[in-house]
C-alpha atoms as a printed R data frame, in Angstrom:
    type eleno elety resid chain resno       x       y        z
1   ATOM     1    CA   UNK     A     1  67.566 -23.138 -130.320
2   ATOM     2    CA   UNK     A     2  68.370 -23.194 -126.566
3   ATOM     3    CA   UNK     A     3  68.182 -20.354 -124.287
4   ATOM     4    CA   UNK     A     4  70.753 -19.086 -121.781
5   ATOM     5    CA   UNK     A     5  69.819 -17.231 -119.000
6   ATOM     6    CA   UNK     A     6  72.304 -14.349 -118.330
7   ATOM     7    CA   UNK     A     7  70.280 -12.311 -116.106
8   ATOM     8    CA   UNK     A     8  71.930 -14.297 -113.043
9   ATOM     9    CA   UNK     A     9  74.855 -12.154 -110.922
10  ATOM    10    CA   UNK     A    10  77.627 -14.479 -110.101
11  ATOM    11    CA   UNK     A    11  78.960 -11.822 -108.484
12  ATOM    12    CA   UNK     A    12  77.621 -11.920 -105.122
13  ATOM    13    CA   UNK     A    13  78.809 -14.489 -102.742
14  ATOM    14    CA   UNK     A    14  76.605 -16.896 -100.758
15  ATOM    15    CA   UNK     A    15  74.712 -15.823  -97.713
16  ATOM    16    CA   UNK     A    16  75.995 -17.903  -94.480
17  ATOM    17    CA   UNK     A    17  73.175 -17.686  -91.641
18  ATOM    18    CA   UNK     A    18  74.226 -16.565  -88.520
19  ATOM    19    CA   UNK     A    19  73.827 -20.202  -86.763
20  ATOM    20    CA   UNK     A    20  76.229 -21.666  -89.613
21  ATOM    21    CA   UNK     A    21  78.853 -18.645  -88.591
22  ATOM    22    CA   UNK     A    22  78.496 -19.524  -84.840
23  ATOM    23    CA   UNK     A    23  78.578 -23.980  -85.221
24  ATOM    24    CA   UNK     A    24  81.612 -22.966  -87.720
25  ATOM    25    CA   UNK     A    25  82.989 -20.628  -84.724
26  ATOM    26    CA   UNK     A    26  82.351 -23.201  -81.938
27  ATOM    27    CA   UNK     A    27  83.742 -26.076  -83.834
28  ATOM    28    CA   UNK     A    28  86.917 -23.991  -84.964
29  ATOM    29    CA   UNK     A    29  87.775 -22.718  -81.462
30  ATOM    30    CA   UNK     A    30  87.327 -26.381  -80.276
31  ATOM    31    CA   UNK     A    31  89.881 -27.609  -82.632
32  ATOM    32    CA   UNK     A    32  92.326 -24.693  -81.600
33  ATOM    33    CA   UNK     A    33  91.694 -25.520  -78.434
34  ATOM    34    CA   UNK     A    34  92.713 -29.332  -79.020
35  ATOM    35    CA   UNK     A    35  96.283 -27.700  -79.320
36  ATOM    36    CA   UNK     A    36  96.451 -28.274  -75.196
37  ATOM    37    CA   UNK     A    37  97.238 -31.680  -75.885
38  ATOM    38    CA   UNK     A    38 100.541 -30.470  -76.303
39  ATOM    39    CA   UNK     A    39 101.068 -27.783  -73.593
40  ATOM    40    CA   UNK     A    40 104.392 -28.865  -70.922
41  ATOM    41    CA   UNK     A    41 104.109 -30.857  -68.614
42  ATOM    42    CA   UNK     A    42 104.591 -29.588  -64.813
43  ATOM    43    CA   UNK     A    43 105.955 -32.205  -62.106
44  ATOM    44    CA   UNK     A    44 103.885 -31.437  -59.515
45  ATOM    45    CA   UNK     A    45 101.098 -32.444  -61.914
46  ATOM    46    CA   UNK     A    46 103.076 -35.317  -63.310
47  ATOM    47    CA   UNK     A    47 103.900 -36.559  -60.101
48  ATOM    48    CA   UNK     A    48 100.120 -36.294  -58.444
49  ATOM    49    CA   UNK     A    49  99.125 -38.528  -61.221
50  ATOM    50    CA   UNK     A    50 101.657 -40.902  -61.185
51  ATOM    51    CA   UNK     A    51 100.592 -41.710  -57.628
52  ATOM    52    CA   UNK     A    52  96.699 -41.660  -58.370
53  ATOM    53    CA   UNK     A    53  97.161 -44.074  -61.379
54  ATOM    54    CA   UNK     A    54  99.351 -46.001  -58.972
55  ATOM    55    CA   UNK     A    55  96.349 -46.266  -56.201
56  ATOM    56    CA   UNK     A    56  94.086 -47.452  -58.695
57  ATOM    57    CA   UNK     A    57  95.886 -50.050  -59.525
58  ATOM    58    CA   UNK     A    58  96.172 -51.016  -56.439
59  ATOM    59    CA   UNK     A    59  92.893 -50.891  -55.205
60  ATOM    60    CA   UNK     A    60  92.398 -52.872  -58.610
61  ATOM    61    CA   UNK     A    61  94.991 -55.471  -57.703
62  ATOM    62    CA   UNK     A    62  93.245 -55.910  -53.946
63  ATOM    63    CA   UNK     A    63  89.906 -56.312  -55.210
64  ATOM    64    CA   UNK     A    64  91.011 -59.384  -57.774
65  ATOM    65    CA   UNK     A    65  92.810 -60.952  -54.783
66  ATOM    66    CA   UNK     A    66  89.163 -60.344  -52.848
67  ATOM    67    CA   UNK     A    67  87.722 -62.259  -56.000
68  ATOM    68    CA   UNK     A    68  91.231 -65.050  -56.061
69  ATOM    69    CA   UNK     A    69  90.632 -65.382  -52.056
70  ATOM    70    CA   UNK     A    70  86.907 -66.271  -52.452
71  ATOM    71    CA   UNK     A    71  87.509 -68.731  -55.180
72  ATOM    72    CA   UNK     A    72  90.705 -70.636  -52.733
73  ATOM    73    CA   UNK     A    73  87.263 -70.734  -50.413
74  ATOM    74    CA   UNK     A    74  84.895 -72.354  -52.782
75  ATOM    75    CA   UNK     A    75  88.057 -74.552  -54.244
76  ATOM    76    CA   UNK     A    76  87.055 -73.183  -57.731
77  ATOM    77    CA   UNK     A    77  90.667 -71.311  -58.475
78  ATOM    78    CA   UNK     A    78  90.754 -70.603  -62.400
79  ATOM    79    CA   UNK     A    79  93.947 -70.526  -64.399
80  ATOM    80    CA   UNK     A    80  93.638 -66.909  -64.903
81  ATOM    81    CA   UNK     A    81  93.491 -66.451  -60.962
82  ATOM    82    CA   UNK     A    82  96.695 -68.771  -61.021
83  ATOM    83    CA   UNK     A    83  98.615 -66.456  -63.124
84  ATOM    84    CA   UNK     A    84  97.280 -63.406  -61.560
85  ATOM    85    CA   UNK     A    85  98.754 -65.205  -58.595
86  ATOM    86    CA   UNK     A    86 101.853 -66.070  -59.820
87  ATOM    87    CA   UNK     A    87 102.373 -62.521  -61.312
88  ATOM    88    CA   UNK     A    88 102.167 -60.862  -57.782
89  ATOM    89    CA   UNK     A    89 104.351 -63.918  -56.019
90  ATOM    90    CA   UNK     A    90 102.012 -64.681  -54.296
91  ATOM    91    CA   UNK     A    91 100.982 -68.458  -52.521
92  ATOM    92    CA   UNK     A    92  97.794 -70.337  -53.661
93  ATOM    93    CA   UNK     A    93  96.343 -69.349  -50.002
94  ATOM    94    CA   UNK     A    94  94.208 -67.262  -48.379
95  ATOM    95    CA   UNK     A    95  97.045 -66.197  -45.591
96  ATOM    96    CA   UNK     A    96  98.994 -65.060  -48.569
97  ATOM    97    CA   UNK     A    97  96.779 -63.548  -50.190
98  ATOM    98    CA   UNK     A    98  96.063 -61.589  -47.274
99  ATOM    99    CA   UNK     A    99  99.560 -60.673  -46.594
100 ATOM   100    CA   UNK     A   100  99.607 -59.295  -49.875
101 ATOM   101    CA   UNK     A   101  96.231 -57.388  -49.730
102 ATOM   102    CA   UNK     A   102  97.487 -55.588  -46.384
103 ATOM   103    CA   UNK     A   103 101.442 -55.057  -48.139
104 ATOM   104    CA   UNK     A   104  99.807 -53.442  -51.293
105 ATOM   105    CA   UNK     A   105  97.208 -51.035  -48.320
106 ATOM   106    CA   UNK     A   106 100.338 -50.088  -47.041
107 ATOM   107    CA   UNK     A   107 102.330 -48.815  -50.301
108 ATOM   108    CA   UNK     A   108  99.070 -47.057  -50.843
109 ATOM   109    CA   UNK     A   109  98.533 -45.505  -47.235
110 ATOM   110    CA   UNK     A   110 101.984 -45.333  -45.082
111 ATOM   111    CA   UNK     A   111 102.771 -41.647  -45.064
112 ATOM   112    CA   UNK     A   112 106.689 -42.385  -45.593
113 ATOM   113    CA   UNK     A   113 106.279 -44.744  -48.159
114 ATOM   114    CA   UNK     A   114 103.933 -42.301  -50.496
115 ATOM   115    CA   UNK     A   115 106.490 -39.814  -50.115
116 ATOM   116    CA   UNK     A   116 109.429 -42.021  -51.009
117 ATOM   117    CA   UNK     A   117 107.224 -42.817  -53.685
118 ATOM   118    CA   UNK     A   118 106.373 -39.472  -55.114
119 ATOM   119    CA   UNK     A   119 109.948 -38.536  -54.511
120 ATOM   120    CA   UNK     A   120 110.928 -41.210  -56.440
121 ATOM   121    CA   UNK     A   121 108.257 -39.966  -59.283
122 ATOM   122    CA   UNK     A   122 109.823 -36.487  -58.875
123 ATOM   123    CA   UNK     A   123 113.364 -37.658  -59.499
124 ATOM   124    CA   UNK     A   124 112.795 -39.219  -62.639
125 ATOM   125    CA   UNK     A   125 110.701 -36.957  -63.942
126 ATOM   126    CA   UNK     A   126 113.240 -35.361  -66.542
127 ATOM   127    CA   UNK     A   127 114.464 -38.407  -67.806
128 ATOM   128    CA   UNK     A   128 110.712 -39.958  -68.231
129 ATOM   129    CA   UNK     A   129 110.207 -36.528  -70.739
130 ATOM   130    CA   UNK     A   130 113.716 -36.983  -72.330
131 ATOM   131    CA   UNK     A   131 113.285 -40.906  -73.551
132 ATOM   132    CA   UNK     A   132 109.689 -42.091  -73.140
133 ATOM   133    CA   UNK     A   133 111.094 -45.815  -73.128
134 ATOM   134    CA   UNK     A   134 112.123 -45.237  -69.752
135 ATOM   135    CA   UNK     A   135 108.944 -45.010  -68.545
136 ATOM   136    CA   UNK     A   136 106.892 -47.860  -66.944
137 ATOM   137    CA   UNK     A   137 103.220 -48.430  -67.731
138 ATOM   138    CA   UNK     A   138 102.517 -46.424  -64.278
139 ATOM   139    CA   UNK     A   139 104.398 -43.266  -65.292
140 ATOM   140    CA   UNK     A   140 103.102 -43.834  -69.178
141 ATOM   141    CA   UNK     A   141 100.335 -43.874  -68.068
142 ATOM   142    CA   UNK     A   142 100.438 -40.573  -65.992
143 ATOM   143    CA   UNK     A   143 101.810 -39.063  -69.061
144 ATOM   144    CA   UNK     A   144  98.662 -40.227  -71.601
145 ATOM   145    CA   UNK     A   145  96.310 -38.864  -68.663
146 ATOM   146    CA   UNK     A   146  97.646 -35.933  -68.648
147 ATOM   147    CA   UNK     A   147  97.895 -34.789  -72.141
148 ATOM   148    CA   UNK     A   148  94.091 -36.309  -72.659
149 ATOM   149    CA   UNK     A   149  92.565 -34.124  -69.686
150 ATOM   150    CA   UNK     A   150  94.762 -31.243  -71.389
151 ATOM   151    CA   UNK     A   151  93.220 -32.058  -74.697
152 ATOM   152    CA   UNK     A   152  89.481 -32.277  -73.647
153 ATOM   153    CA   UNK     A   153  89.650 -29.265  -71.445
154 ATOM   154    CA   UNK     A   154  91.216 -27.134  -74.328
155 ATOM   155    CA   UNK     A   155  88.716 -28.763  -76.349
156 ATOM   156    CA   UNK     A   156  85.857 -27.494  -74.101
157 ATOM   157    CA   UNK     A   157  86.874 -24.166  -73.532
158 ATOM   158    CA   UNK     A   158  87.800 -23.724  -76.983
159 ATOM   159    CA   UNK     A   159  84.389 -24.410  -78.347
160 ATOM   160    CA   UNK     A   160  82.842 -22.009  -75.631
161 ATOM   161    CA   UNK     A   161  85.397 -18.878  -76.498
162 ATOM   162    CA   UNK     A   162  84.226 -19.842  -80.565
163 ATOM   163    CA   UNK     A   163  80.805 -19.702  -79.954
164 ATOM   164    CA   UNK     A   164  80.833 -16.894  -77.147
165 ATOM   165    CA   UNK     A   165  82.837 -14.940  -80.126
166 ATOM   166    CA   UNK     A   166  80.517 -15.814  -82.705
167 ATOM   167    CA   UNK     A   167  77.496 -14.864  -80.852
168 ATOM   168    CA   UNK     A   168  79.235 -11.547  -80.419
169 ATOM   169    CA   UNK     A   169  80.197 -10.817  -83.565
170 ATOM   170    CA   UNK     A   170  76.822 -11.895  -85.109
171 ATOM   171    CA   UNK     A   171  74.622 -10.287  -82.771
172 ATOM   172    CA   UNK     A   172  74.389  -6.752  -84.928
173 ATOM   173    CA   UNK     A   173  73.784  -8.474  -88.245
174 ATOM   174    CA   UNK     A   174  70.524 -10.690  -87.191
């Protein structure tokens, strides 16, 4: 014959310790919080960004025609220099090369250029948040900064507000 223990209440629901309720809390408010990914975008940011993705690049482009300009010295240019070459239109010399250095300085630092430039950001800002296929890779990528810094900061302060809430509301109960 078996034996069934019915003494056990099934009634009562499962204790949850206070540090489950606040990691729960902190994890939920960080997922709410994730929700900034998709908060508008303003110009002023979009167009900031646009320009500091633009100066990277930039300063990225000068510093592989620092590298392309020492290999023309050591007569050791490598294909991929070639087509990083050819991609700028730029000659397989070092006068060229820094012609093209001091052009790409100057988009970057003439005060009447980086306005024209920003202006130009500015102007198309409305159609780059209509039809994202009129964006270039500067301006998409402007766009995919901006949503990611809104996404991790929401995520951050989300996770703070959960757990500063949970440690509130489980402060009287421990």
């Amino acid at each position: 014959m078996s034996y069934i223990d019915t003494s056990m209440n099934f009634n009562h629901p499962a204790q949850v310790s206070p540090k489950s309720k606040r990691v729960g809390a902190t994890i939920l408010g960080g997922l709410l919080g994730m929700t900034c990914y998709y908060l508008p975008i303003n110009k002023d940011t979009f167009v900031n960004t646009a320009f500091r993705v633009t100066k990277r690049n930039a300063q990225k482009d000068m510093k592989t025609l620092q590298v392309v300009a020492d290999e023309i010295s050591k007569n050791k240019l490598s294909n991929e220099s070639k087509i990083f070459l050819t991609g700028l239109g730029v000659g397989e010399d070092i006068s060229s090369i820094a012609s093209k250095c001091s052009e790409i300085k100057d988009s970057i630092t003439d005060k009447d250029k980086v306005i024209a430039l920003k202006k130009e950001f500015a102007d198309n800002f409305k159609n780059y948040k209509k039809d994202g296929s009129l964006m270039d890779t500067v301006t998409s990528k402007a766009m995919s900064t901006i949503k990611w810094n809104g996404f991790k900061w929401g995520m951050g302060i989300g996770a703070l507000l959960g757990a500063a809430l949970s440690l509130l509301m489980t402060r009287d109960k421990e």
